[in-house]
N, C-alpha and C positions, 0 to 999 in steps of 0.2 A: 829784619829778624825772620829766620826761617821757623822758628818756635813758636807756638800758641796753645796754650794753656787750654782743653777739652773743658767743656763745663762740668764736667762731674765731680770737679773737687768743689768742697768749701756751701756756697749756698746753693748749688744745684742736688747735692747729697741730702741739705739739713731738707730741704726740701722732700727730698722724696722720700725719707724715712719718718717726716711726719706725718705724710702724706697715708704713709705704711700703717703706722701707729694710729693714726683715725680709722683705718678702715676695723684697724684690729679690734680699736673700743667701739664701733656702733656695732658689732661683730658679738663681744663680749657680752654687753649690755643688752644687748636685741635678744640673743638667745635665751641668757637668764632670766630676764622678765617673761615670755614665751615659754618656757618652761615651769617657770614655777607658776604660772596661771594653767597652763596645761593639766599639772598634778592638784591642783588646788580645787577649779572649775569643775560641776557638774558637762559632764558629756552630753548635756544637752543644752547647756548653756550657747546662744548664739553667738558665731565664730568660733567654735571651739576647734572644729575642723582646719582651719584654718592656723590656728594658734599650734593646733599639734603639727602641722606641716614647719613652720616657720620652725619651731624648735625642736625636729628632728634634725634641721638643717645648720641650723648655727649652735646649737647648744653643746659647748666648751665640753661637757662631760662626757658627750656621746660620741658614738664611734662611727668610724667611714661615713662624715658627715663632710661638709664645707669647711667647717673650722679647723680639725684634722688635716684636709687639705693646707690649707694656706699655711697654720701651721710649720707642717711639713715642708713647704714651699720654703718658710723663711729660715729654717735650718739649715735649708739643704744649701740656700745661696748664701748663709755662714760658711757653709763647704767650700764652696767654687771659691769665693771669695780670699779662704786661705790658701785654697789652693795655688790660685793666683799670686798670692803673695808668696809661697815656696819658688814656685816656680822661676819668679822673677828672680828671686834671692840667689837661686843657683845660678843663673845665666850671669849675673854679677858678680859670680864667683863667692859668695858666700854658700851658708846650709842650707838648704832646704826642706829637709827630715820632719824636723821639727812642726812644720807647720804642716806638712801633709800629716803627720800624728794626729793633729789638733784637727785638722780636716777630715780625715775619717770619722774622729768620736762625731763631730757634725753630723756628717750622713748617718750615721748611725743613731742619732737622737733624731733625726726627721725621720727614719724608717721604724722607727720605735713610735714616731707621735702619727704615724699614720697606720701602720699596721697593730699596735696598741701590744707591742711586743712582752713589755715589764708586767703586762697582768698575765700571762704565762708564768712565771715567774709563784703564782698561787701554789702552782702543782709543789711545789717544793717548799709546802708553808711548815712554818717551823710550831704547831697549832697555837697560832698568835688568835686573840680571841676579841682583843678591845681595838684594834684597826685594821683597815685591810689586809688579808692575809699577805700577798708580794712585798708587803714592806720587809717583813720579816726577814727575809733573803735580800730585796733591792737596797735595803740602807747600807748592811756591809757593805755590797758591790758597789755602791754609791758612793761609798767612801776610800773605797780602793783605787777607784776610778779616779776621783778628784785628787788622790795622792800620788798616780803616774802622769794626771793632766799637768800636776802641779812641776814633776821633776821632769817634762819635755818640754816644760814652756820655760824654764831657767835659762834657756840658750838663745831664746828670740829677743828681741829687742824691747827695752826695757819698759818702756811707758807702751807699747802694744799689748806686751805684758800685764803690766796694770789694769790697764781696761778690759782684758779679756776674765782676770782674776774678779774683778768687780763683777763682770757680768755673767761669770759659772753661779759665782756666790747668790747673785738674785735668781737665778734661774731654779738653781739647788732649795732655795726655800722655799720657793713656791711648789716645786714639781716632788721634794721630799717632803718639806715640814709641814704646809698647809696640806697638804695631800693626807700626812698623819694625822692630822688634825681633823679632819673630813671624816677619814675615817672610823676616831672615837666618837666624834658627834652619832653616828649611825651606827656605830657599833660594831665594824666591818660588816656589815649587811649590801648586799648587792640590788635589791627587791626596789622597786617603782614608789614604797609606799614610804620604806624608812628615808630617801633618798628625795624625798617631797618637802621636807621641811625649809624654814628661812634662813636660818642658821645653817646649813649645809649648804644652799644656793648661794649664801654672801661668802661662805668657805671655797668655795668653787669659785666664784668669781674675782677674790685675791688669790688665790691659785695659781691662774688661770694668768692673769693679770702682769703676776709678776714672773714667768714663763715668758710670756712675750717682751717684756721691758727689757729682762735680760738678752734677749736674742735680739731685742734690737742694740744694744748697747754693743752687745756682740759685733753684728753685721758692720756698726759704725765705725768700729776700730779695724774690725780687716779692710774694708772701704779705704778708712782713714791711712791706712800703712801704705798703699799705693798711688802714684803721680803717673798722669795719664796725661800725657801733650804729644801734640801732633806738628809731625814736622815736612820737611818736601818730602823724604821718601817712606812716608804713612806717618802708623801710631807707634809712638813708641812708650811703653810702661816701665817704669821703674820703683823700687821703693822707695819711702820717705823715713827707712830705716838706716843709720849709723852704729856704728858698731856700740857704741853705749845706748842706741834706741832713743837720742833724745831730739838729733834734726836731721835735716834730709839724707839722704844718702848721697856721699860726695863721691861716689863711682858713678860712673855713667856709662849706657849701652853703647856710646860712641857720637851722637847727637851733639852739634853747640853750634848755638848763635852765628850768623851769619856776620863778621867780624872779629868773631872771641877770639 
């Protein structure tokens, strides 16, 4: 057999998006605790110095931090990832549009989760007074958004589909609806002190929380849509997309078994 299956499918994958997922919750948890000791703690309290460094750095809410980073990072390889998946789709002779669509909105929420583009988004406050003002403007667009995500992804493969729909959906409640929610807790107030409390910290950190579950759920279906085996004359990638999206992809880049 000139064919061998790359270990990147199957348990070398589940693997390393747990692997993802752990880092992201001691990540999650380290900062909120770190922060709300930060806000709470007299500044002369021993360690306090220390505690305020930690949760400048991983604290979920704050910005051009660590967490923003990675983040960002995990977005952006939802990006490639689709992208990968277009690409191959076309060389196979199907579309690949589609998933460059869905590949841009990507990059586009990791440049929003690292440059913190959507609180821009204040200037044009509609005077919303009981949550942060960008909601006021992002919900529409948020909802516009998901209703052209919803009519370019009608054409990709069907169970890719699914999982990508699941995981806009958790990404959307946490990054919209907890986000709202946050917001009334504090009143839209932007201030160190309203933004100190327990209840806005455990609001931040289901937020927060499920923003990353969904992009990982993400990342595991684009992963998942592509077959990576290496043969005598290199790698060859294909997708595990059929034209109903429910098994592998019975085109092939020109690859077979030493015998077939």
């Amino acid at each position: 057999m000139d064919i061998q299956r790359v270990p990147i499918q199957g348990t070398a994958r589940r693997w390393f998006l747990w692997i993802v997922a752990l880092i992201f919750a001691v990540m999650l948890l380290g900062g909120i605790v770190t922060h709300y000791l930060r806000e709470n703690l007299d500044i002369t309290t021993p360690g306090w110095r220390a505690l305020s460094a930690a949760a400048s750095l991983l604290y979920a809410d704050g910005e051009a931090n660590l967490w923003a980073w990675a983040s960002g990072l995990l977005l952006a390889g939802i990006g490639l990832s689709l992208g990968a998946v277009g690409l191959t789709a076309r060389n196979e002779g199907g579309v690949g549009a589609p998933y460059f669509v869905l590949a841009a909105v990507a990059v586009e929420l990791s440049a929003d989760e690292i440059a913190q583009l959507h609180e821009k988004l204040a200037k044009f406050d509609l005077d919303t007074r009981f949550t942060f003002a960008w909601l006021s403007v992002g919900v529409p667009l948020a909802i516009l958004a998901g209703l052209l995500v919803l009519w370019v992804a009608r054409t990709i493969g069907r169970q890719l589909r699914r999982r990508l729909i699941v995981a806009g959906a958790i990404f959307l409640l946490g990054a919209v609806g907890f986000e709202a929610m946050g917001g009334i807790v504090v009143g839209g107030r932007l201030d160190d002190l309203s933004r100190g409390s327990l209840p806005y910290h455990l609001l931040v950190g289901i937020e927060e929380g499920l923003e990353v579950t969904g992009a990982l759920l993400a990342l595991s279906a684009a992963l998942s849509a592509l077959s990576i085996e290496r043969t005598l004359e290199g790698v060859l990638v294909r997708t595990r997309l059929s034209r109903t999206g429910d098994t592998s992809n019975s085109r092939s880049s020109g690859a077979q078994p030493a015998g077939g």
